[in-house]
C-alpha positions, 0 to 999 in steps of 0.5 A: 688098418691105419699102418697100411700104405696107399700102395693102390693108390700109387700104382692106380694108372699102371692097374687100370692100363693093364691087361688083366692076368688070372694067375701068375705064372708058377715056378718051380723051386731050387735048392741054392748052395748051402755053405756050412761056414763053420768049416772056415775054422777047421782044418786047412783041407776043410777051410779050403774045401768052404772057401772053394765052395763059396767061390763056385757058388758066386761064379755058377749061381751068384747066389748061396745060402750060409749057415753056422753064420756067426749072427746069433738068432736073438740078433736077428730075431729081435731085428725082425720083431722091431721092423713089424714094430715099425712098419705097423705104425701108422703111415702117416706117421712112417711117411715122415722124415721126423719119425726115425730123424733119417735123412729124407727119402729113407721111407720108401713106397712103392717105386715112384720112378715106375714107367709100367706096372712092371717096374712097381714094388709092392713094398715099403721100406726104410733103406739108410745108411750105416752112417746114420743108423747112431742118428736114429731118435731115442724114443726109436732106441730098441730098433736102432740097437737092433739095426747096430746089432744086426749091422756090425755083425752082416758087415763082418759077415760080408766083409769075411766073404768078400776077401774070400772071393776077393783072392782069387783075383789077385786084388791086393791082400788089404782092397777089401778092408781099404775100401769098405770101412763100416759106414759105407754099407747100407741097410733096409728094412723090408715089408711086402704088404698082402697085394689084391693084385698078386697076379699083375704086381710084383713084390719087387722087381726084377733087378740086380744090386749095386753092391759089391756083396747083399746078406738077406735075413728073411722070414717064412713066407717066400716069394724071393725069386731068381733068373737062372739059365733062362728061367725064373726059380723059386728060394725055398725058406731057410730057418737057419740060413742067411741068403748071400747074392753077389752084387754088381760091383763084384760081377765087374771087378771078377770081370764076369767071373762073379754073377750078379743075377736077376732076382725079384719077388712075388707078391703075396696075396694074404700075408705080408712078408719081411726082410733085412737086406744088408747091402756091402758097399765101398766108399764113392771114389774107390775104382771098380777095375776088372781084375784078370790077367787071362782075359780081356777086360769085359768092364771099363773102369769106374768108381762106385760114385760114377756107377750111382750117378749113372744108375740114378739117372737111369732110373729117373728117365726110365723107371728101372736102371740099366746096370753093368751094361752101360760100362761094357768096353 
C-alpha cells in the first residue's frame, strides 16, 4: 500500500544489531481513575468531591480517565474519521511540506534522532501548533475544521483542569489563564502502522510530555502503556472517556506533588492504530517555579523556552531527552 511509510527502512541498522526477541513481555491491565466530570456542575459537596478526585488522581497516578467531558462524540468522530483520511494518502505525498502547507517537520516518521532500536517509534504523525492550524490549505478544509473543532473544545478542557489542579498550590487565581492562551498548545495526530517487529519495536517509547496537561482521543485497539510503582501496566480502551496525563511542567511547578509518568506504546502487529494528543502548553517565557510553602523546592526555576532548549538538545546528542532531571536544585 502506497500510503505506508518506510518505517523498516528507517530503523533497518537498530533491527539487524539487535537481539532477536520471540515475544514481548505481557503486562497486566489497570483500571485508571474514572472522573464523571458532570459532578463540576452540581452541588457545592458534589463539585468539591470531583475536584478532589482529579487532584488525587494527578498526585497518585499522573493519569485519569474523564467522562461527561463536554466534547461531543461527532467532534471527535469526525477528527478521527479525517486522520485516517490522511494518513492514508500516499507517503510521498504526507511527506511534503506543501501537502497541509504546515511548517516544515510538522510530518513526522519515525524518531530520527533514535540512538537504539529502543528510542524508535513505530509511528508517523502530524504534530502543529494551534497557531498554524488556520494555516492549513483549503483543499485540506474538513480536516482543518476538524482539528479547530477538537481543538478549541481539548484547550477548554485542559484549561478548566489545569486551574482545578492549579488551586491547591497557591498559584494566583488568573497563572493559568495569563499564561496559556490558545495558540500556545500543540496538537498531533497519530497512527501506529501494524509492525512485523511487534516484539523488538515500540509504538512509541517510553518518555514523558513537556506539557503542562495532554487530552488523548484514542481509538479501540490499545497498546497505551504506563510505569506505575516499578512496573509497566496496560490502559484498557475506553469508548466513552478522554485519557488525561499530567505532563512535566506540571510535576515541576507542584514541586513533585503532580507526577508526570513514564508512559509508551506497544506496537501492533496486525492493525494499525490512531490518537489525537492535545498537548496544553504556555507561552516560551512564562517561568515554571515550584510552588510550596511546606517543602524545599525540588526544581530550579525556568521558562518553558529554557525547558525546550534543554530537551532538544538532549534529544539530539542522545536520541531521548532527559527531562525534569536536568532541573533538580
Amino acid at each position: 500500500m502506497d500510503f505506508e511509510p518506510p518505517l523498516q527502512e528507517a530503523c533497518k541498522d537498530f533491527l539487524e544489531n539487535a537481539p532477536i526477541i520471540d515475544k514481548f513481555p505481557e503486562v497486566e491491565e489497570c483500571e485508571l481513575p474514572v472522573i464523571d466530570l458532570s459532578h463540576l456542575d452540581s452541588d457545592h459537596v458534589n463539585r468539591d468531591e470531583c475536584m478532589n478526585k482529579i487532584v488525587q488522581a494527578a498526585s497518585q497516578w499522573g493519569f485519569f480517565l474523564v467522562v461527561n467531558h463536554r466534547i461531543p462524540p461527532q467532534v471527535l468522530n469526525n477528527i478521527q474519521d479525517e486522520q485516517k483520511k490522511v494518513f492514508h494518502q500516499p507517503f510521498d505525498k504526507k511527506k511534503e511540506q506543501t501537502y497541509l502547507n504546515l511548517p516544515a517537520c510538522s510530518y513526522r516518521l519515525g524518531n530520527p534522532e533514535a540512538a537504539c532500536l529502543q528510542q524508535f517509534a513505530w509511528a508517523e504523525a502530524f504534530h502543529m501548533s494551534m497557531a498554524n492550524v488556520p494555516g492549513i490549505n483549503e483543499q485540506h478544509q474538513s480536516l482543518r475544521s476538524a482539528i479547530e473543532a477538537h481543538g478549541k473544545r481539548a484547550f477548554h478542557l485542559a484549561e478548566s483542569l489545569a486551574e482545578i489542579l492549579a488551586q491547591p498550590l497557591g498559584l494566583e487565581s488568573t497563572y493559568i489563564k495569563d499564561h496559556f492562551p490558545p495558540e500556545t498548545s500543540f496538537l498531533r495526530l497519530n497512527r501506529y502502522a501494524p509492525c512485523p517487529f511487534s516484539s523488538q519495536v515500540f509504538g512509541f517509547f517510553p518518555h514523558t510530555d513537556s506539557d503542562l496537561l495532554t487530552i488523548v482521543h484514542q481509538d479501540q485497539v490499545g497498546g497505551l502503556e504506563l510505569f506505575k510503582d516499578g512496573r509497566w501496566v496496560g490502559i484498557k480502551p475506553n469508548s466513552k472517556a478522554l485519557v488525561v496525563n499530567v505532563g512535566d511542567l506540571f510535576e515541576a511547578l507542584s514541586n513533585g506533588v503532580y507526577k508526570s509518568i513514564k508512559h509508551r506504546v506497544r506496537a501492533n502487529e496486525k492493525v494499525e492504530r490512531f490518537s489525537v494528543a492535545f498537548f496544553f502548553c504556555p507561552t516560551m517565557d512564562t517561568v515554571i517555579q515550584s510552588c510550596s510553602t511546606t517543602e524545599p523546592a525540588v526544581y530550579k526555576s525556568f521558562t518553558f523556552q529554557e525547558y525546550k532548549e534543554q530537551m532538544q538538545k538532549d534529544v539530539h546528542e542522545l536520541g531521548d531527552k532527559v527531562g525534569l532531571s536536568r532541573f533538580f536544585l
